[in-house]
PDB file as gemmi writes it, atoms N, CA and C in Angstrom:
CRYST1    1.000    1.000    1.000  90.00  90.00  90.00 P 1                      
ATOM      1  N   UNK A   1     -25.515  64.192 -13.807  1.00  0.00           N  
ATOM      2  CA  UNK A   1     -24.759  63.060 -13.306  1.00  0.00           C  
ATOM      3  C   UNK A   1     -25.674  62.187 -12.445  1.00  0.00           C  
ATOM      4  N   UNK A   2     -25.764  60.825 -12.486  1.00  0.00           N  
ATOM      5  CA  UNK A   2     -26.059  59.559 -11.969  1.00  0.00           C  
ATOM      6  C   UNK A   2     -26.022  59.993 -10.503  1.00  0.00           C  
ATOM      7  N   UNK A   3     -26.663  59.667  -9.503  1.00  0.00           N  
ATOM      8  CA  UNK A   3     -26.199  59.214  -8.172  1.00  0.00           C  
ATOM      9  C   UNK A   3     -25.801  57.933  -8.428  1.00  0.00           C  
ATOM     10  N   UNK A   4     -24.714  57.391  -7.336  1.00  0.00           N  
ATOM     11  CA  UNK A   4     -24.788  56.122  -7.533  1.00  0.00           C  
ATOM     12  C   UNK A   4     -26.094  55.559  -6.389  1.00  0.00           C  
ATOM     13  N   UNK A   5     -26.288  53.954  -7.164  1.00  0.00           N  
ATOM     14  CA  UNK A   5     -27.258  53.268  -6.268  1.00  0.00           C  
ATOM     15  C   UNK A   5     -27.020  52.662  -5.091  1.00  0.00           C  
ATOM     16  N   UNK A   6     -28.581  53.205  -4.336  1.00  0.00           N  
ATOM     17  CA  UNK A   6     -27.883  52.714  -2.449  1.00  0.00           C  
ATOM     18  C   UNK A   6     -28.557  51.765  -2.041  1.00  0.00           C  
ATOM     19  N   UNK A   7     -28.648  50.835  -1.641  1.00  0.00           N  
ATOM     20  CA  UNK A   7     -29.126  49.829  -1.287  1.00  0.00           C  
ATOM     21  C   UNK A   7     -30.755  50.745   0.013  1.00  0.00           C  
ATOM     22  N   UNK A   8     -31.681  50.321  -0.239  1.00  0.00           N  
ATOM     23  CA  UNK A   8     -33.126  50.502   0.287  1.00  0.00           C  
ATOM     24  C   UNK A   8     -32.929  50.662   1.771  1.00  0.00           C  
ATOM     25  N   UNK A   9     -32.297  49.502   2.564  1.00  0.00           N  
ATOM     26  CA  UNK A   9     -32.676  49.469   3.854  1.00  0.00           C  
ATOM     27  C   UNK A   9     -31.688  50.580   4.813  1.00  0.00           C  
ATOM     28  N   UNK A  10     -31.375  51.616   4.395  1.00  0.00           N  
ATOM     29  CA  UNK A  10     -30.544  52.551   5.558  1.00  0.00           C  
ATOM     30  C   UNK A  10     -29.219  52.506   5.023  1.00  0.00           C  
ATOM     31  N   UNK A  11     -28.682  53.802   5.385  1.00  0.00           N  
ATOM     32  CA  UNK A  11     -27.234  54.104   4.700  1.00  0.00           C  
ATOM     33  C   UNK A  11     -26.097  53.616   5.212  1.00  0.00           C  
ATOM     34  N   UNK A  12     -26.712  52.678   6.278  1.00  0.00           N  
ATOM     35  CA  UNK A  12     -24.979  51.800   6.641  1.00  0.00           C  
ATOM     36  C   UNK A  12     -25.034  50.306   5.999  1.00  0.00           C  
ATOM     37  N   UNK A  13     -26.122  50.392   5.413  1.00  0.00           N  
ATOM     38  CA  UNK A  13     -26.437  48.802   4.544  1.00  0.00           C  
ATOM     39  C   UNK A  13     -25.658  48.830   3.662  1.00  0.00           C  
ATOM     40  N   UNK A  14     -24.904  47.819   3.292  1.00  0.00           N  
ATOM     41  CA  UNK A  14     -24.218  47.426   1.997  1.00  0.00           C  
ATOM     42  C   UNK A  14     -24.707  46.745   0.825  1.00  0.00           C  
ATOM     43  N   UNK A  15     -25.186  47.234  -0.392  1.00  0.00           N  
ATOM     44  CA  UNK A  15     -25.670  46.615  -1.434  1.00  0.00           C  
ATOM     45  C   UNK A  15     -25.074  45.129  -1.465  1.00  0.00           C  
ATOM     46  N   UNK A  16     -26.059  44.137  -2.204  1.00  0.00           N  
ATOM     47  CA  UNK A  16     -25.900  42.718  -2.532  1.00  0.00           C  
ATOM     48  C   UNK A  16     -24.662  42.745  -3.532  1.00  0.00           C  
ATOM     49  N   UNK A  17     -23.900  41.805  -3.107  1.00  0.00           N  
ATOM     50  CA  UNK A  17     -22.541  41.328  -3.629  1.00  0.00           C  
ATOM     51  C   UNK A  17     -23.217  41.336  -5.055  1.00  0.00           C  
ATOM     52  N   UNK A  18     -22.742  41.472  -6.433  1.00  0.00           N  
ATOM     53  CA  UNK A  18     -22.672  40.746  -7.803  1.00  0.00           C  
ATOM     54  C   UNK A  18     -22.098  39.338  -8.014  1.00  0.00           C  
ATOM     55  N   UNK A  19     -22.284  39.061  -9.071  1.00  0.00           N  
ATOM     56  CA  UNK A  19     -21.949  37.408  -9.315  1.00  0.00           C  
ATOM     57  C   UNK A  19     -20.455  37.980  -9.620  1.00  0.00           C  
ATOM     58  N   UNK A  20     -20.193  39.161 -10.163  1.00  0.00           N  
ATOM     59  CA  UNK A  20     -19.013  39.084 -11.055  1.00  0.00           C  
ATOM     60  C   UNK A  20     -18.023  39.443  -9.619  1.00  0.00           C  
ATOM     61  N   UNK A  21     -18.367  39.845  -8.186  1.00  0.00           N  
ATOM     62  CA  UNK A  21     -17.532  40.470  -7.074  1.00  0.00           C  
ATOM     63  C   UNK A  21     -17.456  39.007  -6.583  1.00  0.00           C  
ATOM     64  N   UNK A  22     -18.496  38.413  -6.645  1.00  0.00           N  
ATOM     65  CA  UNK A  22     -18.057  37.279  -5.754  1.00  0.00           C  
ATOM     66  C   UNK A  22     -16.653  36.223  -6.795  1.00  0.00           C  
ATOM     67  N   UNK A  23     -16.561  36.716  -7.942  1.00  0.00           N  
ATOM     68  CA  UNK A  23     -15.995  36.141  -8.499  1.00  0.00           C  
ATOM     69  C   UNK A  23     -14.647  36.181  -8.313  1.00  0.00           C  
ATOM     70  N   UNK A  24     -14.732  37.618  -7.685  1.00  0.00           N  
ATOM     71  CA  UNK A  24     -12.996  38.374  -8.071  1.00  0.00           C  
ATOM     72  C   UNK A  24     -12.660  37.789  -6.183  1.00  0.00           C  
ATOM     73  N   UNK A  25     -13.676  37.559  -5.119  1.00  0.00           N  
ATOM     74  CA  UNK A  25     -13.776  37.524  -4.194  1.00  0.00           C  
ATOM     75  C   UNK A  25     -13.238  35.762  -3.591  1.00  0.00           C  
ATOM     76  N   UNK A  26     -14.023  35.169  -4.274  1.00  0.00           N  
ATOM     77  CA  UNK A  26     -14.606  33.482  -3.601  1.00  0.00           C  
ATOM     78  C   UNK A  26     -13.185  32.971  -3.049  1.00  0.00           C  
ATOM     79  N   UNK A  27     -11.959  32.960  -3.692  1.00  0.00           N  
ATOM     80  CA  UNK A  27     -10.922  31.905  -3.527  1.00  0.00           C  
ATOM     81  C   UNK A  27     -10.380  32.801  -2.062  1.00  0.00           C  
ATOM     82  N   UNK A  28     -10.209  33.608  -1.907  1.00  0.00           N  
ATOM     83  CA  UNK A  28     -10.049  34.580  -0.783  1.00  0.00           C  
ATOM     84  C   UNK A  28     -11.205  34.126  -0.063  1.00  0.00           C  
ATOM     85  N   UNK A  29     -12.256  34.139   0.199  1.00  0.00           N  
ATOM     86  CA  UNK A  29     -13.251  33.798   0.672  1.00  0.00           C  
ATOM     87  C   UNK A  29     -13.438  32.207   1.495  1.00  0.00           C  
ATOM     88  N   UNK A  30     -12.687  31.444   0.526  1.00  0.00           N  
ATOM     89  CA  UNK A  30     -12.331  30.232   0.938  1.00  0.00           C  
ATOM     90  C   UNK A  30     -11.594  29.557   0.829  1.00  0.00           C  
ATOM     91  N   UNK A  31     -10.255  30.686   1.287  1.00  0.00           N  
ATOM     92  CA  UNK A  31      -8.929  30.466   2.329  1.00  0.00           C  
ATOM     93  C   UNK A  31      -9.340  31.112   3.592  1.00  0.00           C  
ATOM     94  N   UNK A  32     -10.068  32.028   4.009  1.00  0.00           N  
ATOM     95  CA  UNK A  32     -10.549  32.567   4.907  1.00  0.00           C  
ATOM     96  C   UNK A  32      -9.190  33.474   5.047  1.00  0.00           C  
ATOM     97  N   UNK A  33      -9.085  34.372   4.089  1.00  0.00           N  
ATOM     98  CA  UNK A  33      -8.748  35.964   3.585  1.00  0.00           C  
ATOM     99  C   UNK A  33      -9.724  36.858   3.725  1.00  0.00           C  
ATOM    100  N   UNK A  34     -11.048  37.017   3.652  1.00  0.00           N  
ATOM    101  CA  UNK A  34     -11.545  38.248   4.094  1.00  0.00           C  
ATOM    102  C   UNK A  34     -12.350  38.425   5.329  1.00  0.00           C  
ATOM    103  N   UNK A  35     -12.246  39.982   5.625  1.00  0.00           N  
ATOM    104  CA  UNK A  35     -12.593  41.019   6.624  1.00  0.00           C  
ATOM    105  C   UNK A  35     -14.026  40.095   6.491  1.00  0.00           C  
ATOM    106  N   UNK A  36     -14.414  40.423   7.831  1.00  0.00           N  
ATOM    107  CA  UNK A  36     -15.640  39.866   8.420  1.00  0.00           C  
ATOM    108  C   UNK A  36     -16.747  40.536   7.519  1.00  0.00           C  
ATOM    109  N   UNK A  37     -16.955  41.649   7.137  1.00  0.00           N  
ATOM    110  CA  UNK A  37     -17.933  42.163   6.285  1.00  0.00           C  
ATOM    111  C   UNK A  37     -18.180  41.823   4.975  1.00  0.00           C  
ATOM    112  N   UNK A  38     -17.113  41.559   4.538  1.00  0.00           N  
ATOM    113  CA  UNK A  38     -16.723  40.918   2.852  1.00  0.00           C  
ATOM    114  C   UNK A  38     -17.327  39.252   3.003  1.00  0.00           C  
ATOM    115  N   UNK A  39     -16.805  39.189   4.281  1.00  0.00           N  
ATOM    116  CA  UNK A  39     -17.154  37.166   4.364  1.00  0.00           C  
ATOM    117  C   UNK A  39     -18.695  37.373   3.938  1.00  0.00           C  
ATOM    118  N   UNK A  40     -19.004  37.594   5.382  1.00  0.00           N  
ATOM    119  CA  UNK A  40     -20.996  37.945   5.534  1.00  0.00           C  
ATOM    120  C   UNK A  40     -21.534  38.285   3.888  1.00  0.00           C  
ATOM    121  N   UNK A  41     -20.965  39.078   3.252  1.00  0.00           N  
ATOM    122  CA  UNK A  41     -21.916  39.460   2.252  1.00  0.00           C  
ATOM    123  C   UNK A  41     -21.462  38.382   0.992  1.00  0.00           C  
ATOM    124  N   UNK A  42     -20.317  38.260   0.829  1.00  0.00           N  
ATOM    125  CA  UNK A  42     -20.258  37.091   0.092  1.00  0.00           C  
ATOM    126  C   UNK A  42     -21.018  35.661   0.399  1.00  0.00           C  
ATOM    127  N   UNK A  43     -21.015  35.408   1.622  1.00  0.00           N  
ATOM    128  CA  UNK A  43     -22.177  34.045   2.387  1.00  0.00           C  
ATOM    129  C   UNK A  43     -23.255  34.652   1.916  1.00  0.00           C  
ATOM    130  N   UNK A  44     -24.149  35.598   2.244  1.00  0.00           N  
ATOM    131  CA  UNK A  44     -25.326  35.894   1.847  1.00  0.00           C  
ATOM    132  C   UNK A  44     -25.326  35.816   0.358  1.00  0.00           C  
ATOM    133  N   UNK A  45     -24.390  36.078  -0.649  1.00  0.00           N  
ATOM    134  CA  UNK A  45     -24.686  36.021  -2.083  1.00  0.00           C  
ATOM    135  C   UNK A  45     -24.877  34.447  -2.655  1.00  0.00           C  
ATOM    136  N   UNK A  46     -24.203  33.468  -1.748  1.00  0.00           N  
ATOM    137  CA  UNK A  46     -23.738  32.084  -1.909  1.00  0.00           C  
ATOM    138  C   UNK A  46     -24.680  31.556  -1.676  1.00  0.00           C  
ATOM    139  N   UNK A  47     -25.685  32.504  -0.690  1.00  0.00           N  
ATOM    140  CA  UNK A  47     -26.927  31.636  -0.345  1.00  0.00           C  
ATOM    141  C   UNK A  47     -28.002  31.304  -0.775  1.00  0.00           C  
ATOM    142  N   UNK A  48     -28.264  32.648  -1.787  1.00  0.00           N  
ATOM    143  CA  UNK A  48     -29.365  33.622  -2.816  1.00  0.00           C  
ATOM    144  C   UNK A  48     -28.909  32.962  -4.166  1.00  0.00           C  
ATOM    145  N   UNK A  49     -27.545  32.779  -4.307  1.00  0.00           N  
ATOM    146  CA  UNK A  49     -27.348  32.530  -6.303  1.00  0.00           C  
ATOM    147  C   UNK A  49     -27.109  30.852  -6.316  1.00  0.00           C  
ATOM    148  N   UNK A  50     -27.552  30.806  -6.856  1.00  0.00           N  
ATOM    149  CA  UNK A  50     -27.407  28.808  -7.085  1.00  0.00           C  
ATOM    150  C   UNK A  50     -26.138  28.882  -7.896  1.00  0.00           C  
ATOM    151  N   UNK A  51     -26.013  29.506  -8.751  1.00  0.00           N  
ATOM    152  CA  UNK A  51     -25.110  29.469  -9.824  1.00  0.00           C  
ATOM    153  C   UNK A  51     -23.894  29.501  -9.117  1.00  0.00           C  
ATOM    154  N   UNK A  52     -23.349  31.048  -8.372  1.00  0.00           N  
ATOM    155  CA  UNK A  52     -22.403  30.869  -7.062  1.00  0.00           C  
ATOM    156  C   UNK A  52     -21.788  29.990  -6.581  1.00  0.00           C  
ATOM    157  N   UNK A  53     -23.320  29.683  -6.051  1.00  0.00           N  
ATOM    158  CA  UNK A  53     -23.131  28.313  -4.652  1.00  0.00           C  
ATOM    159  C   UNK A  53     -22.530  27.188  -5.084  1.00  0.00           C  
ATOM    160  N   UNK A  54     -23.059  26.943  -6.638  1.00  0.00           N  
ATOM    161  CA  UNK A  54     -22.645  25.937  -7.054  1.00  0.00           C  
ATOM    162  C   UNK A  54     -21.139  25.633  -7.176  1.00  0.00           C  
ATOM    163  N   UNK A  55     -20.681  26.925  -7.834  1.00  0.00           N  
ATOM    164  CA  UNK A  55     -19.088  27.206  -8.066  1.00  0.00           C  
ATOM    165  C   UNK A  55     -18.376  27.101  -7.013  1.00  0.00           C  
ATOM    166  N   UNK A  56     -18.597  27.518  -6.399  1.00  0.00           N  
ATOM    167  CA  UNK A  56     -18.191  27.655  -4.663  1.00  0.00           C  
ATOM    168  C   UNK A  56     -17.787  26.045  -3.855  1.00  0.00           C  
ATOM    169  N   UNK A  57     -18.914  25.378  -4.162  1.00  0.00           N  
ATOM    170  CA  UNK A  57     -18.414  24.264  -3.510  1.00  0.00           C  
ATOM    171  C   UNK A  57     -17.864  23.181  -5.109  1.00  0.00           C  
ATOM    172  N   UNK A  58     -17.865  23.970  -5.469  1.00  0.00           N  
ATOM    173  CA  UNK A  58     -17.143  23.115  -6.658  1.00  0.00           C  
ATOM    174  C   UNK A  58     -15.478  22.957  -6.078  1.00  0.00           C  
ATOM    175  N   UNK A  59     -15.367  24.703  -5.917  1.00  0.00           N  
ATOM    176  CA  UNK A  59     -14.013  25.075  -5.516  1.00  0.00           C  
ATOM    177  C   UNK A  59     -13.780  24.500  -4.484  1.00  0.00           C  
ATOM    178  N   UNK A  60     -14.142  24.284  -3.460  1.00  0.00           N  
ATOM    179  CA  UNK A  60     -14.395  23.801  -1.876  1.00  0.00           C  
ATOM    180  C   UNK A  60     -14.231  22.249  -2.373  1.00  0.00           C  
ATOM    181  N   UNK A  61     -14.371  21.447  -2.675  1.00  0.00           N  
ATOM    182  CA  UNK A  61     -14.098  19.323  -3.453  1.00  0.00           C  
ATOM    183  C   UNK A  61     -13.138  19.531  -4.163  1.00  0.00           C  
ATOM    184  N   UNK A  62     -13.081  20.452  -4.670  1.00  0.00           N  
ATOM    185  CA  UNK A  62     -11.416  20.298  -5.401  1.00  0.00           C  
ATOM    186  C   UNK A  62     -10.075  20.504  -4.732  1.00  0.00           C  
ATOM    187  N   UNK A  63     -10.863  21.748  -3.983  1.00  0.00           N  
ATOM    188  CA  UNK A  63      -9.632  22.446  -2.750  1.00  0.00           C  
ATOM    189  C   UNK A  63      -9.259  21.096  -1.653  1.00  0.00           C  
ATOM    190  N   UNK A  64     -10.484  20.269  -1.045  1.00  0.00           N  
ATOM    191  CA  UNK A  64     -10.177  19.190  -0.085  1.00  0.00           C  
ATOM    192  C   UNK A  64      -9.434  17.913  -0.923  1.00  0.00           C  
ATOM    193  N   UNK A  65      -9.966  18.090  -1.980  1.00  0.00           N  
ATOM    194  CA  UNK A  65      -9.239  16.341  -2.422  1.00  0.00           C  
ATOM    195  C   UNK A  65      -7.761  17.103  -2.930  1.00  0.00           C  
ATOM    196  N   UNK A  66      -7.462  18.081  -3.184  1.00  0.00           N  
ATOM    197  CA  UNK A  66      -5.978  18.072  -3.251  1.00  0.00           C  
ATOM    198  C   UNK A  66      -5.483  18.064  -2.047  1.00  0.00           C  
ATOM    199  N   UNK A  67      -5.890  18.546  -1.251  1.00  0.00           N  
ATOM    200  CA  UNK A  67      -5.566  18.716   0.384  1.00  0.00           C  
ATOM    201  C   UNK A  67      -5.037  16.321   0.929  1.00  0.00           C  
ATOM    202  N   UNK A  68      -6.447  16.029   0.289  1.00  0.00           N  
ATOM    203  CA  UNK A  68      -6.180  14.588   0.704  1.00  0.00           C  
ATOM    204  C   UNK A  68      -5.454  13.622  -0.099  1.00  0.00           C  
ATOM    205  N   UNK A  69      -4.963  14.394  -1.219  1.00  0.00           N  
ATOM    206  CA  UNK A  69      -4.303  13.608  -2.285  1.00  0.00           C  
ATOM    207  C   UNK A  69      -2.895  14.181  -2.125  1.00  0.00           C  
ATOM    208  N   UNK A  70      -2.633  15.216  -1.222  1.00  0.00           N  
ATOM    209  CA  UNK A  70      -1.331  15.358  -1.278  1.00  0.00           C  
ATOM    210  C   UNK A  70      -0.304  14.183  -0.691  1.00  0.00           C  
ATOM    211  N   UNK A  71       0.641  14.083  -1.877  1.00  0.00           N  
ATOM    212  CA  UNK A  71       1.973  13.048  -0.936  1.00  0.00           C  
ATOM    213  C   UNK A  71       3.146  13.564  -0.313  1.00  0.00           C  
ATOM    214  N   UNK A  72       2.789  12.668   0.513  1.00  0.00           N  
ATOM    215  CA  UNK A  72       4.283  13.482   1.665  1.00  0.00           C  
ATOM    216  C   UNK A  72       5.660  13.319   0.782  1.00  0.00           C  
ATOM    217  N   UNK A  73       6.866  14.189   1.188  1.00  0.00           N  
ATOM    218  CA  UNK A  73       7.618  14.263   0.139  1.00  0.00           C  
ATOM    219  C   UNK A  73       8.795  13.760   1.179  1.00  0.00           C  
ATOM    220  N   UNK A  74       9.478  12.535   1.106  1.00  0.00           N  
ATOM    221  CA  UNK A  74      10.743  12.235   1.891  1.00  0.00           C  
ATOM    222  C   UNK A  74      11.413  12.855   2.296  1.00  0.00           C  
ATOM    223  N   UNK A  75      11.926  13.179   3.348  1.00  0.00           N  
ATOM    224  CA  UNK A  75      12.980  14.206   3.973  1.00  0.00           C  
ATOM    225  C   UNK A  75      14.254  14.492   3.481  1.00  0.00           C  
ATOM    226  N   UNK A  76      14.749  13.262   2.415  1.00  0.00           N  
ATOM    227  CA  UNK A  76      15.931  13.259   2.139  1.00  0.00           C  
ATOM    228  C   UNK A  76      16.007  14.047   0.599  1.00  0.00           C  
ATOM    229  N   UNK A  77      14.959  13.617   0.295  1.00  0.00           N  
ATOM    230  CA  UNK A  77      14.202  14.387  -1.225  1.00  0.00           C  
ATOM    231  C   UNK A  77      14.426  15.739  -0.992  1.00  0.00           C  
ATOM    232  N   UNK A  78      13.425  16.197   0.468  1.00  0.00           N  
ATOM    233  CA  UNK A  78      13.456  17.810   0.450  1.00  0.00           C  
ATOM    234  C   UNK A  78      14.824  18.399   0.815  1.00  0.00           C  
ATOM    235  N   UNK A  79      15.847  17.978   1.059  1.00  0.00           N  
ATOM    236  CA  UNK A  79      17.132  17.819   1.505  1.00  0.00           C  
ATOM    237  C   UNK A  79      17.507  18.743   0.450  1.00  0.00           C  
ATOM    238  N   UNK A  80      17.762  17.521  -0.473  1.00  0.00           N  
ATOM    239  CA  UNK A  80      18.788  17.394  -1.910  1.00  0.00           C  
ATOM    240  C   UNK A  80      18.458  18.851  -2.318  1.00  0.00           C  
ATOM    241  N   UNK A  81      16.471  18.983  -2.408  1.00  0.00           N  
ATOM    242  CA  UNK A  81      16.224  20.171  -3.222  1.00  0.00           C  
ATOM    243  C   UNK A  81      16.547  21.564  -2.705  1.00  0.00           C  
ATOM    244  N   UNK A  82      16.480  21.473  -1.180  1.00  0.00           N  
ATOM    245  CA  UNK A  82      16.962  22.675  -0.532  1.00  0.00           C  
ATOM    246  C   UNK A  82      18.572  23.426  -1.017  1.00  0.00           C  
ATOM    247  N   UNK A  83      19.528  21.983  -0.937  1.00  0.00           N  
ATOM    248  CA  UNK A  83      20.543  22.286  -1.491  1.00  0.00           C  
ATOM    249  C   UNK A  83      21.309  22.696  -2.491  1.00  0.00           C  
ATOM    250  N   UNK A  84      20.359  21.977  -3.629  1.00  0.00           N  
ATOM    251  CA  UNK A  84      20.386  22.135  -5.189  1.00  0.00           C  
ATOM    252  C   UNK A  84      19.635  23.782  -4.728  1.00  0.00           C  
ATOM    253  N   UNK A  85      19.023  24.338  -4.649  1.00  0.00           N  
ATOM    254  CA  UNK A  85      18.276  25.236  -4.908  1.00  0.00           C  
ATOM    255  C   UNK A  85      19.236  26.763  -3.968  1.00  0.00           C  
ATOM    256  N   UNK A  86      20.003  26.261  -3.315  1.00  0.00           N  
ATOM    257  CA  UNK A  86      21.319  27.039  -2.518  1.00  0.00           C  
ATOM    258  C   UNK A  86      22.017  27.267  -3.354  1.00  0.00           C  
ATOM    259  N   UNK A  87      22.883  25.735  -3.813  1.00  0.00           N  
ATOM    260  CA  UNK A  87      23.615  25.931  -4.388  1.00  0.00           C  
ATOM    261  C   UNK A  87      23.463  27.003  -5.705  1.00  0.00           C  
ATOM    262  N   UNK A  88      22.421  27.097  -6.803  1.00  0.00           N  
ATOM    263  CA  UNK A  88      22.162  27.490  -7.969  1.00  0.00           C  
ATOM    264  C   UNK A  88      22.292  29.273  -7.418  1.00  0.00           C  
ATOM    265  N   UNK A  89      21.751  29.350  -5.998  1.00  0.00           N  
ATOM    266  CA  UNK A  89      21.561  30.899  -5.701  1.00  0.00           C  
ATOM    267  C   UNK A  89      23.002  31.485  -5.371  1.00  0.00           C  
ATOM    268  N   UNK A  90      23.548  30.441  -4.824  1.00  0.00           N  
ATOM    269  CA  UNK A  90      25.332  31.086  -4.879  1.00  0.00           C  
ATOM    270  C   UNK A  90      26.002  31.149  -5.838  1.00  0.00           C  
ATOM    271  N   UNK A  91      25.221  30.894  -6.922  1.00  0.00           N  
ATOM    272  CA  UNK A  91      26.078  30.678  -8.589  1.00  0.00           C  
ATOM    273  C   UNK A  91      26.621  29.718  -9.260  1.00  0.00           C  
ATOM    274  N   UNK A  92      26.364  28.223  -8.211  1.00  0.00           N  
ATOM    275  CA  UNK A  92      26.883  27.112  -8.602  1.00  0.00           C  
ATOM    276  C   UNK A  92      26.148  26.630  -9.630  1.00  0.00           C  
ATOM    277  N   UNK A  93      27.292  25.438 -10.275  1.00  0.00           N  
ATOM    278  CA  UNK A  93      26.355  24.908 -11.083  1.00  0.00           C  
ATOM    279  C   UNK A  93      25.185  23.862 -10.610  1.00  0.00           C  
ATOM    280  N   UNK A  94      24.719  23.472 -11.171  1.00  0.00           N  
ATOM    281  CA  UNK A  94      23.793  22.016 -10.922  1.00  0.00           C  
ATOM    282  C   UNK A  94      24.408  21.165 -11.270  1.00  0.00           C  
ATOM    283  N   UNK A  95      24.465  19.796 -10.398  1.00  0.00           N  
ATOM    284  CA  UNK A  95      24.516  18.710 -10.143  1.00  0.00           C  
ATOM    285  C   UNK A  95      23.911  17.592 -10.391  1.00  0.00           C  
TER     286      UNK A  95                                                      
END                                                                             
């Protein structure tokens, strides 16, 4: 049987993130969802892979311009839908 592989510098070191962890990782990563150790090693992978980095702030211009493209939604709008959306849960019909 295999050992598994340990990263060189001392046994509390954590091996380099993969492209495919940062993958399952990034959107968590930048909502600022992970544990301080997960952040750090994902930043260090972002820093090292171009390919990553690239994706990363791809995600990061898409994430802000929806952020700045959002439209505010009228109060009277969110009203109606609160109600419609009551009503349907008490069994009513729609309106």
């Amino acid at each position: 049987m295999r050992k598994p592989w340990k990263f060189p510098f001392g046994s509390s070191a954590k091996r380099p993130m993969t492209c495919g962890e940062v993958g399952e990782w990034l959107q968590h990563y930048l909502d600022g969802e992970l544990n301080d150790r997960r952040s750090e090693r994902l930043a260090a992978h972002l820093e090292d892979c171009r390919r990553c980095g690239l994706e990363a702030d791809t995600y990061e211009r898409i994430k802000h311009s929806l952020a700045d493209h959002q439209p505010s939604v009228p109060a009277d709008s969110l009203a109606r839908l609160r109600e419609f959306g009551a009503r349907i849960a008490r069994g009513g019909e729609p309106v």
